[in-house]
Backbone bond lengths (Angstrom), bond angles and torsions (degrees), N, CA, C in turn:
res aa  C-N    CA-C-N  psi(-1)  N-CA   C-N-CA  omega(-1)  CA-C   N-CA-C  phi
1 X - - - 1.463 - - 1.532 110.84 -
2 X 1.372 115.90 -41.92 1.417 122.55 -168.86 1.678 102.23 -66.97
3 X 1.595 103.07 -56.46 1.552 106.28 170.69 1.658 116.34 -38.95
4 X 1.450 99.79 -67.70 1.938 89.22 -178.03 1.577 104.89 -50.37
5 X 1.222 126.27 -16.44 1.944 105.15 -168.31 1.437 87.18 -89.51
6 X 1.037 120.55 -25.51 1.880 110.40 -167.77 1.459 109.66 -90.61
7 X 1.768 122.46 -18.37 1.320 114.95 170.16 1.424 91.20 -73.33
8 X 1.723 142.04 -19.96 1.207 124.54 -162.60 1.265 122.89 -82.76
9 X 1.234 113.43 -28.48 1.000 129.91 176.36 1.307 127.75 -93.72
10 X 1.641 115.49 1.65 1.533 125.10 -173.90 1.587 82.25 -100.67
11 X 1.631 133.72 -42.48 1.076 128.73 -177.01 1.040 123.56 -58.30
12 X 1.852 118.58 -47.92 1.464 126.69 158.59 1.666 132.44 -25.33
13 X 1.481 99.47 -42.83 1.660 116.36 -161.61 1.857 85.05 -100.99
14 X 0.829 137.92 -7.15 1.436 127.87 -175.16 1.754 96.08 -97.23
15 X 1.309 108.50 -45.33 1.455 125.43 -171.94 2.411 101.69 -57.34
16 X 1.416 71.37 -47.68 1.925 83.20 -168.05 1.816 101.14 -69.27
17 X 1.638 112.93 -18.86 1.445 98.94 -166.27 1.627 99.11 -94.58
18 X 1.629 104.13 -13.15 1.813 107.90 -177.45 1.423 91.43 -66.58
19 X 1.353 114.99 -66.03 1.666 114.69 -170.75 1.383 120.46 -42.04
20 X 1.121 132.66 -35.30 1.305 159.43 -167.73 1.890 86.78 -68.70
21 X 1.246 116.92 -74.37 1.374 133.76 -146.64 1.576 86.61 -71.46
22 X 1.396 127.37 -46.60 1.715 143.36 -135.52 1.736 82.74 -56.33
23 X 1.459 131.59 -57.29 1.700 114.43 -172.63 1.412 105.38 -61.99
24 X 0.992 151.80 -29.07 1.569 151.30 -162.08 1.903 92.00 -83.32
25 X 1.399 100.08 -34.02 1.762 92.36 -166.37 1.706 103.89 -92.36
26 X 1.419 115.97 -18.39 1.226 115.56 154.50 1.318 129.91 -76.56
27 X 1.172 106.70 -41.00 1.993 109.32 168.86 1.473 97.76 -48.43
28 X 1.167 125.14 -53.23 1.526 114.63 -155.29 2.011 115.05 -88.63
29 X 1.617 91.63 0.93 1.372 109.23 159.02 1.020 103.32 -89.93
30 X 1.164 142.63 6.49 1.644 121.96 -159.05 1.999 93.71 -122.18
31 X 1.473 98.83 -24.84 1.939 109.32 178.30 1.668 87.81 -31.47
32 X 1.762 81.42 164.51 1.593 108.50 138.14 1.461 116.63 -131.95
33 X 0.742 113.35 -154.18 1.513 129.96 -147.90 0.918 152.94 152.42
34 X 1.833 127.84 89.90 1.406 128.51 -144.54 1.553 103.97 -138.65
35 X 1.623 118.98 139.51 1.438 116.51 168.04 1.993 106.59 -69.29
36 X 1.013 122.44 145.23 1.596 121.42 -176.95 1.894 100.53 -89.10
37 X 1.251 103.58 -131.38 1.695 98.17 -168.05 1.860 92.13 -133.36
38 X 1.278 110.75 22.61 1.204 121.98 -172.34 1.509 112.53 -128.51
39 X 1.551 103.03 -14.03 1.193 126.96 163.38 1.559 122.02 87.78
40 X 1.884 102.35 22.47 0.830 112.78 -138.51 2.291 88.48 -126.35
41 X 1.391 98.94 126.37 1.230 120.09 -161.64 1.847 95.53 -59.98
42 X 1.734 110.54 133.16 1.173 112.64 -167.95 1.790 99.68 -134.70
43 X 1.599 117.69 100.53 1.457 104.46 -154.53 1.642 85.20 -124.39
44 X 1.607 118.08 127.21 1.296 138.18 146.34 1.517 140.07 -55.61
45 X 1.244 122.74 123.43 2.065 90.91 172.71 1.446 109.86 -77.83
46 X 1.285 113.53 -9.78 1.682 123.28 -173.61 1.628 109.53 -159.21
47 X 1.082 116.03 172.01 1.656 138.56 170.22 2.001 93.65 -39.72
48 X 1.178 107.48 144.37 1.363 101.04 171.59 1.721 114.49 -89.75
49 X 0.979 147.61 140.57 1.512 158.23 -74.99 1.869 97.25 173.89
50 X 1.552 100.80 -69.50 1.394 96.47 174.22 1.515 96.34 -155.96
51 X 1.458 95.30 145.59 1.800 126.11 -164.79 1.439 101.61 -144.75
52 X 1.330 79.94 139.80 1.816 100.32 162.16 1.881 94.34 -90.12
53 X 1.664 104.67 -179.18 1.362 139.25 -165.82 1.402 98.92 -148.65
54 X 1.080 129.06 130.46 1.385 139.17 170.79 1.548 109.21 -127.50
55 X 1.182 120.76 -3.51 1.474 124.64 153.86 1.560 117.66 -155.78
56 X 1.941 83.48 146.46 1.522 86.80 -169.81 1.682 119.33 -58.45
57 X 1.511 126.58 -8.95 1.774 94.37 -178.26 1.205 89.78 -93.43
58 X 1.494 133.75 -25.55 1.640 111.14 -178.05 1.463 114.67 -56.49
59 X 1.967 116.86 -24.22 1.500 100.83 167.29 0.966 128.37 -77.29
60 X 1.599 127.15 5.97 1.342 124.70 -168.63 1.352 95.95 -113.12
61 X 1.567 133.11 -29.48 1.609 131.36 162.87 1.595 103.79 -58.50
62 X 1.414 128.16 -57.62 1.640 106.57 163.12 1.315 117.09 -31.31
63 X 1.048 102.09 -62.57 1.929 104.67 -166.53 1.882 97.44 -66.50
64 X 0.803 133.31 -7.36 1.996 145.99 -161.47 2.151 76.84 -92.55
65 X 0.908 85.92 -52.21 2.230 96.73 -160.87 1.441 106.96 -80.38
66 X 1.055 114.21 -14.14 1.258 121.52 -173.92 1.644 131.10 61.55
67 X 1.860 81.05 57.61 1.814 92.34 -173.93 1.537 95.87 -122.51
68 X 0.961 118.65 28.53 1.806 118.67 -151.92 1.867 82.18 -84.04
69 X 1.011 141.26 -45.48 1.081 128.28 -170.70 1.692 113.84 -79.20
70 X 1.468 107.20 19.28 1.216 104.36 163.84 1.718 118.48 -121.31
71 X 1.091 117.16 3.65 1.353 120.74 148.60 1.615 124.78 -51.82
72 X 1.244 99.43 122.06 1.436 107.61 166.21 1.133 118.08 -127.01
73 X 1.499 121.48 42.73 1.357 113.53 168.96 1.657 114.72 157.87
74 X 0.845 125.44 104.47 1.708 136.87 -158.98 1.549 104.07 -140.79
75 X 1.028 101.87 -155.25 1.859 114.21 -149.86 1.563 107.57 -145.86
76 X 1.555 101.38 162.74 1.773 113.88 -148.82 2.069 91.73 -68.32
77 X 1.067 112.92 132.82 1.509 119.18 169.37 1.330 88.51 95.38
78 X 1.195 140.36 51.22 1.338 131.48 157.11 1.650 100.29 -120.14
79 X 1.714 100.46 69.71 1.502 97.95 164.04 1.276 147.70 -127.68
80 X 1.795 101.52 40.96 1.711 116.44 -179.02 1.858 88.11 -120.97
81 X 1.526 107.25 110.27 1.487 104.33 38.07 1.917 61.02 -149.40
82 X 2.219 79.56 173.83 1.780 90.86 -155.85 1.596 116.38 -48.09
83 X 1.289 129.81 11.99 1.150 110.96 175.87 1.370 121.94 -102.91
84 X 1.636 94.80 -2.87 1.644 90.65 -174.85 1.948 91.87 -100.29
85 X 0.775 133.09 -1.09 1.999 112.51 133.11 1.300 133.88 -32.62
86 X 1.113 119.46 -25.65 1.549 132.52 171.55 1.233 122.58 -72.05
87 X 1.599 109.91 -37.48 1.532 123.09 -172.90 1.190 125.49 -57.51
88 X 1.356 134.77 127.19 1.610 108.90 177.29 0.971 123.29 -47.21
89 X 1.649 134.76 161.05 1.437 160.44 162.37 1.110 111.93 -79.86
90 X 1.680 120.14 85.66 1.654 87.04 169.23 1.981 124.66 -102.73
91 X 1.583 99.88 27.72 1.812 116.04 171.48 1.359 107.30 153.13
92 X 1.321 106.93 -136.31 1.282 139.35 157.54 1.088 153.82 -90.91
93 X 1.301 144.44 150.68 1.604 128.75 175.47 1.499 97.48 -58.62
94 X 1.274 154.68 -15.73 1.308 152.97 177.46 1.418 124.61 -106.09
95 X 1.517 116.84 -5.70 1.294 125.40 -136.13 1.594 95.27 -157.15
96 X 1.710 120.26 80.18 1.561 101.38 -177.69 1.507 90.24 -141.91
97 X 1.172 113.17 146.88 1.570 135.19 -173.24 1.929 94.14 -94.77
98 X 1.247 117.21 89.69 1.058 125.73 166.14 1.873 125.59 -47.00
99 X 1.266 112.13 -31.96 1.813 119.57 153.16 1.049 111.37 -64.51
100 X 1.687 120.02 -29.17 1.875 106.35 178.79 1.477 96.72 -55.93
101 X 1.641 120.00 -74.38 0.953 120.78 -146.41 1.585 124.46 -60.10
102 X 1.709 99.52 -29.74 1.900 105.14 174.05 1.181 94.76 -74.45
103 X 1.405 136.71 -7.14 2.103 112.94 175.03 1.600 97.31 -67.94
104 X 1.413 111.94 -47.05 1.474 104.04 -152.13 1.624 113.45 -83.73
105 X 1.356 83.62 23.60 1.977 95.99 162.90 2.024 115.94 53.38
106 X 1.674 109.27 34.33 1.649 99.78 -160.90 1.287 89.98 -81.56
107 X 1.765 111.79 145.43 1.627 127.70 136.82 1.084 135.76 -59.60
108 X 1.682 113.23 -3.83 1.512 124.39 166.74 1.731 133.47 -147.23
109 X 0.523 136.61 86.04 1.814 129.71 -166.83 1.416 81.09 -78.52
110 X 1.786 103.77 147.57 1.422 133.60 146.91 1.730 105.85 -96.70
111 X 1.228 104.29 143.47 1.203 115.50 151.08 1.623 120.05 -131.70
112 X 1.700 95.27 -178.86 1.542 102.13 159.04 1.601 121.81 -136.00
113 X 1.445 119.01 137.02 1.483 106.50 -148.43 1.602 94.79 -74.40
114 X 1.436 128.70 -32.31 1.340 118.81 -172.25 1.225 128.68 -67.76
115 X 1.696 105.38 -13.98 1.620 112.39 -154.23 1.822 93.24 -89.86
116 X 1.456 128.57 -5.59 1.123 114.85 153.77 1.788 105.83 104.12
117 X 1.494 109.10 38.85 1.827 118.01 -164.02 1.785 75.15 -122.32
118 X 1.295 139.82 10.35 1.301 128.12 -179.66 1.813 115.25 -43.56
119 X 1.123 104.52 -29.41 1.455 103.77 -176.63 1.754 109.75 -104.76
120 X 0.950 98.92 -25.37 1.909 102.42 176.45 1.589 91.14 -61.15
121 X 1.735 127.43 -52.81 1.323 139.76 171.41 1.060 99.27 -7.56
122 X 1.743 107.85 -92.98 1.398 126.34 170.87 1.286 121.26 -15.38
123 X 1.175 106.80 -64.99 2.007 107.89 -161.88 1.459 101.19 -84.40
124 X 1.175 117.22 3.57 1.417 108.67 178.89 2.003 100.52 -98.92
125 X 1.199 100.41 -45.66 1.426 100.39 -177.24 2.060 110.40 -71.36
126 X 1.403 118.31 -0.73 0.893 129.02 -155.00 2.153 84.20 -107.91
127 X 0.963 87.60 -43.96 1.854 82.89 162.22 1.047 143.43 -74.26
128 X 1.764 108.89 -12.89 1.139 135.23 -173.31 1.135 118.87 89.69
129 X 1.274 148.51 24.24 1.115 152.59 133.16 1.766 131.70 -56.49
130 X 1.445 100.73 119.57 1.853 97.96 -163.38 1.562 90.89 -76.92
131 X 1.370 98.05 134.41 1.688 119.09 165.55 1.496 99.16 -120.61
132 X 1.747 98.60 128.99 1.363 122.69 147.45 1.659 130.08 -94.72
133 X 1.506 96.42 99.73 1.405 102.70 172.19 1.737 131.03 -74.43
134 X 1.144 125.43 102.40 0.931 105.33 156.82 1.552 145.17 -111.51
135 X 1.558 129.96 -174.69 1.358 131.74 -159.30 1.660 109.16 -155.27
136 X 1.297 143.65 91.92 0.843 123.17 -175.40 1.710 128.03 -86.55
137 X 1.230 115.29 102.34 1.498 117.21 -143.27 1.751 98.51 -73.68
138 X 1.692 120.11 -37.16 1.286 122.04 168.46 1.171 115.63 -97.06
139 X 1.479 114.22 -145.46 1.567 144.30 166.90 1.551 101.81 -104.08
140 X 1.231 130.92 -30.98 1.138 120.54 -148.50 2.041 94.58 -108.73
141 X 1.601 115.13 -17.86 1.130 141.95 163.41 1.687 114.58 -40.91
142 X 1.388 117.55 -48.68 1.343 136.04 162.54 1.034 117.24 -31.73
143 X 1.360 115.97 -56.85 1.601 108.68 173.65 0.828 122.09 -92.31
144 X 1.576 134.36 -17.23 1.883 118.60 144.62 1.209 128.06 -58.08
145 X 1.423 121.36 -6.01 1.538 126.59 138.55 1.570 138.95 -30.61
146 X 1.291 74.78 -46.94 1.838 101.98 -157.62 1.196 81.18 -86.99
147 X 1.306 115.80 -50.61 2.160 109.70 -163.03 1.650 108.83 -64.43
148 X 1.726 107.10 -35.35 1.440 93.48 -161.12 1.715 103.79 -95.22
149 X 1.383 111.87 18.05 1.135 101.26 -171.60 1.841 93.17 -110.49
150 X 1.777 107.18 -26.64 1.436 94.80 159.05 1.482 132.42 -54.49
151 X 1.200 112.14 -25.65 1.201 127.08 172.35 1.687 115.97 -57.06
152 X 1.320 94.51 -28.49 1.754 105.40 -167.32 1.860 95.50 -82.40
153 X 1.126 112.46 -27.43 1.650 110.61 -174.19 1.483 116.82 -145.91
154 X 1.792 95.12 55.07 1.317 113.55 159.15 1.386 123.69 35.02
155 X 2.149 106.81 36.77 1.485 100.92 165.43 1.458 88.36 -127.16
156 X 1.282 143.09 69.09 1.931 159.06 97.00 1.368 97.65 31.94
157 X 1.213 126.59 -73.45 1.770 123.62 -152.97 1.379 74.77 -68.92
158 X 1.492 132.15 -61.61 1.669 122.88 -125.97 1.294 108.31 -69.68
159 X 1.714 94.81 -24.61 2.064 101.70 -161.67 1.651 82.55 -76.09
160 X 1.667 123.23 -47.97 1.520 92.68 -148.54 1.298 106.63 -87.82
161 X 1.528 130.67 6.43 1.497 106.29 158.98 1.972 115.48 -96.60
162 X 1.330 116.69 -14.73 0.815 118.16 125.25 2.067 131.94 -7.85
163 X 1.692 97.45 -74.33 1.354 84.29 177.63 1.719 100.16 -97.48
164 X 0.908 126.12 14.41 1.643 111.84 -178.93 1.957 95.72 -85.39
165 X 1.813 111.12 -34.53 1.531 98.92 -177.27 1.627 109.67 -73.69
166 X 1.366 121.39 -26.03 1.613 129.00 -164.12 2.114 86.70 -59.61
167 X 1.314 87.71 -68.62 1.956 84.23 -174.64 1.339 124.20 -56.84
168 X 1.426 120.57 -20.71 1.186 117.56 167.41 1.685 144.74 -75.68
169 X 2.017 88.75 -31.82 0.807 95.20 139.63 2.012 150.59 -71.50
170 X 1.397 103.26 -13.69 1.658 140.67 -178.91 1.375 71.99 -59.03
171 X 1.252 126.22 -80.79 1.861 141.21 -125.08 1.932 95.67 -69.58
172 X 1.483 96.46 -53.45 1.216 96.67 172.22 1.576 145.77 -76.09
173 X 1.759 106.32 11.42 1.352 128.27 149.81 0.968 113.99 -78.13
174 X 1.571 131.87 -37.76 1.036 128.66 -147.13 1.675 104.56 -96.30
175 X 1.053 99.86 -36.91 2.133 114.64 171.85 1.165 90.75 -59.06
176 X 1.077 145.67 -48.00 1.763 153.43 -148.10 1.565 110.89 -71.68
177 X 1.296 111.65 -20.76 2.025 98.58 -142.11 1.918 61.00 -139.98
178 X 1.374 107.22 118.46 1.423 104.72 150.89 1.527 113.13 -100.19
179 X 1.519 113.27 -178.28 1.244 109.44 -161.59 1.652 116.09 -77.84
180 X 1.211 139.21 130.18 1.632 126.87 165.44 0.893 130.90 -110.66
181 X 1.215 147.11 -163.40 1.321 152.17 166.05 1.655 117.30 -55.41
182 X 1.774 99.07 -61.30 1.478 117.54 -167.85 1.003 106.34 -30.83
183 X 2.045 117.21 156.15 1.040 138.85 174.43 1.522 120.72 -127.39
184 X 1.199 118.12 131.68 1.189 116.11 -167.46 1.646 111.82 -134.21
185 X 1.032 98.27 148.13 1.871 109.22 -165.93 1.605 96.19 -130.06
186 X 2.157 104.25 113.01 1.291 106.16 -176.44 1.144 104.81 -103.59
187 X 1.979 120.01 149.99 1.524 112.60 -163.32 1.119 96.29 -135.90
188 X 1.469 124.87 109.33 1.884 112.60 176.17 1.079 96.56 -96.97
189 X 1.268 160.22 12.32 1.575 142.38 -164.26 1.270 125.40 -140.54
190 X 0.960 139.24 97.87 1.457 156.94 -161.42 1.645 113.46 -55.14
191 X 1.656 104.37 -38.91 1.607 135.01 -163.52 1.536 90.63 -72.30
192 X 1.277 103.84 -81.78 1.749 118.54 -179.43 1.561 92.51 -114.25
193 X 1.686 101.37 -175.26 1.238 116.17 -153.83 1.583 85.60 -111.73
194 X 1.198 135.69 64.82 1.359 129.00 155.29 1.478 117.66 -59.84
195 X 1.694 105.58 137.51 1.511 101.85 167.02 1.755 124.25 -148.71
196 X 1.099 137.34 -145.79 1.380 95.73 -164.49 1.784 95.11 -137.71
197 X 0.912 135.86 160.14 1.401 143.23 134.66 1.308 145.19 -15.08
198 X 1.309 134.97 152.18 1.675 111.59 164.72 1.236 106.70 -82.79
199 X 1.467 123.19 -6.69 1.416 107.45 174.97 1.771 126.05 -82.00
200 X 1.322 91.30 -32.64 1.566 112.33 -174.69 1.937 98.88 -46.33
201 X 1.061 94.68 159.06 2.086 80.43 162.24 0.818 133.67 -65.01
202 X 1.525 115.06 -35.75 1.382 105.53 -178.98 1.335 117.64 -96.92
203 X 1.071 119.19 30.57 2.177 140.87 176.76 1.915 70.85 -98.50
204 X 1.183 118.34 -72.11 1.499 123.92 -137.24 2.199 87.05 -58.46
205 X 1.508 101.60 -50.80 1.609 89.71 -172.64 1.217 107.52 -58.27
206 X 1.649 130.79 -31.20 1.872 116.69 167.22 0.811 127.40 -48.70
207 X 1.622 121.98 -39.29 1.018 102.85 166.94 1.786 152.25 -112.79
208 X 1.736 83.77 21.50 1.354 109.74 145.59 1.490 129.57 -46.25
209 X 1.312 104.73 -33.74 1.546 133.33 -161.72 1.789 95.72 -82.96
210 X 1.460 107.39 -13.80 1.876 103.56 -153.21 1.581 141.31 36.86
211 X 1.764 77.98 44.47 1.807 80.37 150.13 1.252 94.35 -153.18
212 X 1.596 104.03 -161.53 1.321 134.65 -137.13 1.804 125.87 -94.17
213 X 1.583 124.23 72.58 1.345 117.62 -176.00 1.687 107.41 -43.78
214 X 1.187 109.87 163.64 1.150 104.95 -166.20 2.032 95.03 -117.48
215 X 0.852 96.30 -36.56 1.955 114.66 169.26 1.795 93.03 -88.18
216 X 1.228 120.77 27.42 1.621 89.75 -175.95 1.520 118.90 -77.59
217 X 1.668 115.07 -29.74 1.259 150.55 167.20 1.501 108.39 -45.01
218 X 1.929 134.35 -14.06 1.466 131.81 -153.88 1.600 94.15 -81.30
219 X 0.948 121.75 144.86 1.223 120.85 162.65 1.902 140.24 -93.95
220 X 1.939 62.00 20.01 1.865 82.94 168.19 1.816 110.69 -130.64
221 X 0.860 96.14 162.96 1.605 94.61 -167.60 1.611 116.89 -77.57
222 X 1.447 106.39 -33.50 1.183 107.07 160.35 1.268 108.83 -152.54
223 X 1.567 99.00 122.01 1.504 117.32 -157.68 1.537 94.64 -103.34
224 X 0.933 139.43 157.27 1.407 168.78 59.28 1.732 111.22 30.70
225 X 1.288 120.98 126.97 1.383 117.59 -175.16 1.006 98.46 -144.12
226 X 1.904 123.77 -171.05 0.883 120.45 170.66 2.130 104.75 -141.08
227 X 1.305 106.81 163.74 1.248 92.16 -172.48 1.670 125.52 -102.17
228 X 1.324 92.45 41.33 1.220 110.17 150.09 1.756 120.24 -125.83
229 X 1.410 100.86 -1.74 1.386 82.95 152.10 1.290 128.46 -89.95
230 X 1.580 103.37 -24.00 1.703 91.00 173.42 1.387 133.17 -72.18
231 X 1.430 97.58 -21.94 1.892 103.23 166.31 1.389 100.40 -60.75
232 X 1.314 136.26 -38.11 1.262 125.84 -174.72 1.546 109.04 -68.58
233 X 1.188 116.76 -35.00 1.308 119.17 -168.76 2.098 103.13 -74.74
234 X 1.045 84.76 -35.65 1.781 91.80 177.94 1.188 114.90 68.23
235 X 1.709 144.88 63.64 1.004 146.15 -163.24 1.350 100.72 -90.93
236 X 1.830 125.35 147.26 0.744 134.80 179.74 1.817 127.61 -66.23
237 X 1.839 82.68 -37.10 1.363 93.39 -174.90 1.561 84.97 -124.78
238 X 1.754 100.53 159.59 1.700 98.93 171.86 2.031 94.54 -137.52
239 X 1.258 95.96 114.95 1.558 110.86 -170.86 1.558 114.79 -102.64
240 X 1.080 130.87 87.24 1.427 165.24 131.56 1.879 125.39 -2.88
241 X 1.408 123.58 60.65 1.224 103.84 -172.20 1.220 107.81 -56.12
242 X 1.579 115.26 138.02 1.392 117.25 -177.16 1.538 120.51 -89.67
243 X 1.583 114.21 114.40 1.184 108.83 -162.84 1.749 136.17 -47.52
244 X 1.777 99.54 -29.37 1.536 103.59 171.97 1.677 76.40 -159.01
245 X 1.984 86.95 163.40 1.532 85.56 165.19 1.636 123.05 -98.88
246 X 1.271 94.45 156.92 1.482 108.08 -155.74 1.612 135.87 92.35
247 X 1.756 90.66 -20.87 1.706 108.15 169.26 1.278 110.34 -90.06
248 X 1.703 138.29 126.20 1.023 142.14 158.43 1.445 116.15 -80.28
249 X 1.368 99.04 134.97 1.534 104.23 170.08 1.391 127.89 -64.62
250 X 1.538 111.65 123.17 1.557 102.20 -178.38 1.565 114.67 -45.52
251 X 1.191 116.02 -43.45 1.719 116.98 -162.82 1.625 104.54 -60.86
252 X 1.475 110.46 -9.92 1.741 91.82 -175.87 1.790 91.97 -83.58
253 X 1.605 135.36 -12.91 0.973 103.98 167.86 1.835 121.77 -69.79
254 X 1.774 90.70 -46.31 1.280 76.94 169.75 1.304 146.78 -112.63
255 X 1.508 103.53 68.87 1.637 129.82 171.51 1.568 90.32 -123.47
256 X 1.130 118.76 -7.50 1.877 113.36 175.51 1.169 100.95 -104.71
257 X 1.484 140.23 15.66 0.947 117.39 153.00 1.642 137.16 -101.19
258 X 1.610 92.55 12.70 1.668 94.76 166.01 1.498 102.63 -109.71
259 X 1.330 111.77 176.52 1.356 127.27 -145.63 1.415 92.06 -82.51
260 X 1.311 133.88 129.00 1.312 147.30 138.87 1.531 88.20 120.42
261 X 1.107 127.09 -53.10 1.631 124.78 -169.87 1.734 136.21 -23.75
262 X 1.566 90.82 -42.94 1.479 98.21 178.35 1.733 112.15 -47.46
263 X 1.126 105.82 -45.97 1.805 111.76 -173.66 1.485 106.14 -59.30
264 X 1.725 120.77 -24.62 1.461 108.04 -163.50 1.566 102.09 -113.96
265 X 1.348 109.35 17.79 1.642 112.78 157.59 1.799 110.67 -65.18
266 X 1.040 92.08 161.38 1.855 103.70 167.96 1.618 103.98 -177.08
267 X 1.069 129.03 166.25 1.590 147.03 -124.13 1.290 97.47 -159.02
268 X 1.486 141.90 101.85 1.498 141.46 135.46 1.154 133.89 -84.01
269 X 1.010 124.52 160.78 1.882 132.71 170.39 1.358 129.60 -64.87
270 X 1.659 120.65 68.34 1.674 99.38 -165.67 1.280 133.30 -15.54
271 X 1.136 114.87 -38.29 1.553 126.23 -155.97 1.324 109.91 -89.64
272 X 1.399 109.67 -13.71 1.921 114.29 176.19 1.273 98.37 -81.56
273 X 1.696 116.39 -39.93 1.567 109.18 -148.96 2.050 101.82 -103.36
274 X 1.325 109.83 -8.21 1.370 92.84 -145.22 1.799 92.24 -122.40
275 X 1.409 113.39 -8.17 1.751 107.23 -176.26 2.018 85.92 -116.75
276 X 1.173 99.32 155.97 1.171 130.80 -146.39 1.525 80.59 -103.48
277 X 0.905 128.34 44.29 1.770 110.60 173.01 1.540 106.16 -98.82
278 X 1.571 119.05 -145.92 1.683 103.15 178.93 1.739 91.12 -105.52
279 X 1.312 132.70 -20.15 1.429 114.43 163.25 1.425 128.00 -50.27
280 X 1.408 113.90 -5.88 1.744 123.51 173.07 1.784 85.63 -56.36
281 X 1.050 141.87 -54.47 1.225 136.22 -157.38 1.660 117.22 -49.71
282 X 0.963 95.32 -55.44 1.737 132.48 159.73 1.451 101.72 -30.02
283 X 1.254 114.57 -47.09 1.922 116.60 -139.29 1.738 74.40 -115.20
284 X 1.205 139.19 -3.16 1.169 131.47 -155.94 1.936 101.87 -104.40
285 X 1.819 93.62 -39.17 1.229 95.31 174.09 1.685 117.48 -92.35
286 X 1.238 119.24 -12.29 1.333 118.91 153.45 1.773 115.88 -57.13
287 X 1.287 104.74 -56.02 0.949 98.64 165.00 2.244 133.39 -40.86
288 X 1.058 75.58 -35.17 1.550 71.34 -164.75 1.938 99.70 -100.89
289 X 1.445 106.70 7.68 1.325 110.59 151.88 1.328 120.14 -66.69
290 X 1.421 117.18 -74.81 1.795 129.73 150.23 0.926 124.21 10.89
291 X 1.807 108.20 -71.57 1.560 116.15 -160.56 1.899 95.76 -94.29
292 X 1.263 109.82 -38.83 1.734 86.48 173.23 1.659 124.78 -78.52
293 X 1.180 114.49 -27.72 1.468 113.12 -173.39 1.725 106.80 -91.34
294 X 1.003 112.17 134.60 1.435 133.27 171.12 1.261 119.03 -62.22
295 X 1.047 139.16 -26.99 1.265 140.92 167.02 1.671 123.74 -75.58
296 X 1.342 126.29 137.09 1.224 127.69 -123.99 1.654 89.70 -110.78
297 X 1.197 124.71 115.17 1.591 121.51 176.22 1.581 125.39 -118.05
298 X 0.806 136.02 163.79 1.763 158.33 -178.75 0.972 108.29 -115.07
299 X 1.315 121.77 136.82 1.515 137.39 164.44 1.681 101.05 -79.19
């Protein structure tokens, strides 16, 4: 008799300390928790609520996931899509007032490791604030962007079909554009003639496109040239990030001023071809309009 009252009561007090514990064991079911692209452990008590942006395609992959209305605070050129114009400014990818961002109280900063916030990183995670770094090492990387950052603000379904259309659509550029001859010489820089790699991304979307970087071989990602090597190189097409729209680049005058050249200029959209968001896809098949079709277009 004594035994059954004492298993009853040993069961009772085990029963009252589960209940007791059961919100602590659900809160910590309820975390998230993601490795970043830095490899570096990124743990939530909940869905993130409000975030900074420290680069513009990570604000446009928020707005891609449908967290864009939880930004409170991002950086200069964060302007697809029109609502993130509204958002405060708090600088640059180089240039961030670290008190802006602890006033506005976020549970998450995005970053990007290239854009050069490596040390804001630091002092932000050094306050305790979770930062998600990311890096998109491919093309196909983009949309594990999008997924693991849905993950960060509890919209899961959206990121992964989200990234199931980004690769599908990827797959079906890539079946599309067989390989040719053509040569193409890519130019983002107005200042000097920087251009990029086959490794860089946008080497990798050329040659998505199936043809021929002409720097793809540099063993820097974005090399520096000169313009007599590219006359030497003789590219078929000469592709121009276009500095703003409506602004023409001086160099298409003077790349039209040697003989035949003017016709193999063409004009893209930085922002399709050169930020890593899921509109790279977009800028990927423009792109590979450009370099195969002969006919000469404007953004």
């Amino acid at each position: 008799m004594c035994r059954i009252r004492l298993h009853k009561i040993v069961s009772g007090c085990c029963l009252g300390l589960y209940l007791l514990c059961l919100p602590v064991l659900i809160h910590a079911q309820s975390s998230v928790q993601v490795l970043d692209d830095t490899n570096t452990s990124v743990a939530l008590d909940a869905p993130a609520q409000r975030i900074v942006s420290l680069a513009p395609h990570l604000t446009e992959l928020l707005f891609s996931i449908g967290a864009g209305s939880r930004i409170v605070g991002t950086v200069r050129f964060s302007d697809f899509p029109e609502a993130a114009k509204e958002i405060p400014v708090l600088g640059d990818a180089f240039t961030i007032n670290i008190e802006s961002i602890v006033a506005l109280q976020p549970d998450l900063v995005v970053a990007w490791r290239t854009g050069g916030t490596s040390s804001v990183v630091e002092k932000l995670r050094h306050l305790g604030i979770a930062v998600y770094v990311n890096e998109a090492y491919d093309l196909e990387s983009i949309a594990g962007s999008a997924y693991i950052l849905s993950q960060l603000v509890g919209q899961e379904e959206t990121g992964r079909n989200l990234e199931k259309h980004f690769l599908q659509q990827l797959a079906m550029l890539k079946a599309g554009n067989v390989d040719t001859d053509r040569k193409v010489f890519f130019q983002i820089s107005d200042h000097n003639l920087y251009t990029v790699n086959d490794d860089h991304l946008i080497g990798q979307a050329i040659s998505v496109c199936g043809v021929r970087n002409v720097y793809g071989s540099s063993e820097i990602p974005v090399p520096i040239v000169s313009r007599e090597s590219v006359l030497a190189a003789n590219p078929d097409v000469i592709v121009i990030s276009q500095p703003a729209k409506g602004i023409e680049s001086p160099w298409v005058e003077k790349w039209s001023e040697f003989e035949g050249y003017e016709e193999r200029i063409r004009l893209i959209n930085p922002a399709l071809i050169s930020r890593p968001s899921l509109r790279m896809v977009q800028g990927i098949s423009e792109l590979c309009r450009l370099v195969r079709n002969e006919q000469h277009h404007e953004d």
